[in-house]
C-alpha positions in Angstrom: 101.6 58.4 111.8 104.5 60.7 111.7 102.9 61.5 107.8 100.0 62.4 108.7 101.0 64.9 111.5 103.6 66.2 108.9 100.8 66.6 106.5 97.9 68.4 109.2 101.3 70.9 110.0 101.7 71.8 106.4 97.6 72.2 105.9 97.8 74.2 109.2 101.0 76.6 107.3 98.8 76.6 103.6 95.5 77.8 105.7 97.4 80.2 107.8 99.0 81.8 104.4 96.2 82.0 102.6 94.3 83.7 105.4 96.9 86.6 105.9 96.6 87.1 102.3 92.9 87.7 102.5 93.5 89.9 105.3 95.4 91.5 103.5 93.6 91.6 100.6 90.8 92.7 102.5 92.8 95.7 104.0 93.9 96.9 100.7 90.2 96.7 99.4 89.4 99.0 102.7 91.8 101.4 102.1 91.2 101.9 98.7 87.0 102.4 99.2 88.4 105.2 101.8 90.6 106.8 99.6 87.9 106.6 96.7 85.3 108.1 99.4 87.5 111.0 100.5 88.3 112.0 96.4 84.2 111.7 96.1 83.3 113.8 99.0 85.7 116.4 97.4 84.2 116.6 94.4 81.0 116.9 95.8 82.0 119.7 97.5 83.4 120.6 94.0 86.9 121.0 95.0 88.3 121.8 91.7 92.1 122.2 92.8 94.4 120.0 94.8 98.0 120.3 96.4 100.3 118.2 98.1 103.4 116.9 99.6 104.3 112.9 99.6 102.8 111.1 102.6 102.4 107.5 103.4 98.8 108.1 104.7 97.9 109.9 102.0 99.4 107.4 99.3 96.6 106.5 98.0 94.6 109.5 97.7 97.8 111.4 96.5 97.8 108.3 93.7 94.5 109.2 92.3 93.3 112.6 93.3 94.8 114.0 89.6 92.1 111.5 87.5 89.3 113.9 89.2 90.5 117.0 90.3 93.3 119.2 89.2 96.9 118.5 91.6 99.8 120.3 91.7 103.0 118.2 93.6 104.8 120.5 96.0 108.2 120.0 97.9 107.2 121.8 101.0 103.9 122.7 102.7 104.3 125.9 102.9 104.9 126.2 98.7 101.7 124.6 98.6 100.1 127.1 100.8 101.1 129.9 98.7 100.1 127.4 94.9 96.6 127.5 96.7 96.4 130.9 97.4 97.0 131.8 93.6 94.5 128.8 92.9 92.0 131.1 94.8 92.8 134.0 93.5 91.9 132.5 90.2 88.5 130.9 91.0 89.5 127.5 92.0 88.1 125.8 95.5 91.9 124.6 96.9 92.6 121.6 98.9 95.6 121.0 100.8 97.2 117.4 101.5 99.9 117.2 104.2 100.9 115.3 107.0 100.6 117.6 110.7 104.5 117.9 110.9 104.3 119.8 107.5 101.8 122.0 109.3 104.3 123.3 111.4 106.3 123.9 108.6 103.8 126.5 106.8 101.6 127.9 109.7 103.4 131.5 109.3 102.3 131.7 105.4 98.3 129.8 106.2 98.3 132.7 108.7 99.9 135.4 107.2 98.5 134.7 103.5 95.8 133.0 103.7 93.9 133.6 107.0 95.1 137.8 106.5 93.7 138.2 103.1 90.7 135.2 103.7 91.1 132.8 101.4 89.1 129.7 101.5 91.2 126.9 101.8 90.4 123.0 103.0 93.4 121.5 105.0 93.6 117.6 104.5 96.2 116.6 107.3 97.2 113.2 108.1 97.6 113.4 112.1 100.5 111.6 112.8 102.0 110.4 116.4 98.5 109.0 118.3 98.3 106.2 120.3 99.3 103.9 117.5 102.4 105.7 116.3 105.1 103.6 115.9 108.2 106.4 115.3 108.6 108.3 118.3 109.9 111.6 116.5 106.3 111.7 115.2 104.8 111.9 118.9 105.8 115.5 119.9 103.9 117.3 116.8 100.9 114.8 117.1 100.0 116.5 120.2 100.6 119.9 119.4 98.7 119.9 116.2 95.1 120.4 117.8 96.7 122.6 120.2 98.2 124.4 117.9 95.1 124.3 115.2 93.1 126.1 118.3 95.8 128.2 119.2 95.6 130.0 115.6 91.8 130.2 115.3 91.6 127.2 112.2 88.5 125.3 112.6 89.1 121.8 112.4 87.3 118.0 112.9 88.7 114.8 113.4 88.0 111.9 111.5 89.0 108.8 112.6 86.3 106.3 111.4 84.8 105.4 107.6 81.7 106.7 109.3 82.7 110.1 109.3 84.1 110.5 105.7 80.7 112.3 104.7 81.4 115.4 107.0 84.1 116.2 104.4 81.4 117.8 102.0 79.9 119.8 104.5 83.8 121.0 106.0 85.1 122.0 102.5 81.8 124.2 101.3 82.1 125.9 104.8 85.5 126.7 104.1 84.4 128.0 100.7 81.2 129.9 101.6 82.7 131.6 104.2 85.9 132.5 103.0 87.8 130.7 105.6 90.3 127.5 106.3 89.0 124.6 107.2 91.2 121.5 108.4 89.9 117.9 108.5 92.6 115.6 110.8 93.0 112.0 109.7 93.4 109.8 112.0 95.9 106.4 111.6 93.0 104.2 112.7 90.7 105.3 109.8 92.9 102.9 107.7 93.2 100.2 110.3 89.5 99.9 110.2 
């Protein structure tokens, strides 16, 4: 008797394991078809230059973007403000990967280069310190960045659902039609989907 109960318990551990693996497979799989959606809306859009500083949200698009459009690595935002500005000087359709505290860091040069002399640029910003934020330094710039988005005149969307990935195209050839920045805020749950 004492077997058999021994031997359910283990099947019980075994199925539990293998589930949380196929979770997290699954996860992986969800994250990745995002990523891969975001890179082909900006193509579509024919984004033909891309910038960025390390972020965990971004990981994955960061990983890839260079097999399909053009990317540049920068150590701080607001360098990659100013390597997209000479992008668009040069012809290119610029996007700009960051996390929202990095856009605190180069607001003065997006409005004082960019925004002055109009050049189109698409803002990709990983909005950091919701709800689900687990690293309470992260909170206080989460709810500025809208506020602070508005506050500068930058037109900007949320997207927080796989649903929404499409409006990309749309954001980035407003942004270069009309000469103007354009930022698209990621929200954490678009991953947790």
């Amino acid at each position: 008797m004492e077997y058999e109960k021994e031997k359910k318990t283990k099947e019980i551990e075994v199925e539990r394991d293998v589930y949380k693996k196929l979770v997290k497979i699954g996860k992986k799989r969800c994250e990745v078809m995002i990523d891969n959606e975001i890179i082909q809306q900006l193509k579509e859009a024919r984004v033909d230059f891309s910038c960025g500083v390390p972020c965990s949200m971004l990981k994955g698009i960061l990983e890839k973007i260079n097999n399909h459009i053009s990317y540049v690595s920068v150590t701080r935002e607001e360098e990659g403000v100013g390597v997209c500005a000479g992008a668009s000087l040069g012809g290119s359709k610029p996007v700009l990967l960051m996390q929202n505290s990095g856009l605190g860091n180069c607001i003065n040069a997006v409005l004082s280069l960019v925004k002055l002399y109009e050049f189109p640029l698409l803002l990709l910003i990983a909005h950091r310190g919701g709800p689900e934020e687990k690293i309470s330094a992260q909170i206080p710039m989460g709810e500025a960045t809208p506020k602070l988005l508005e506050e500068t005149g930058i037109e900007f969307e949320c997207i927080t659902k796989k649903e929404e990935l499409e409006r990309i195209k749309s954001i980035a050839e407003k942004a270069f039609s009309q000469n103007r920045i354009q930022a698209i805020l990621f929200g954490e749950s678009l991953w947790k989907e």
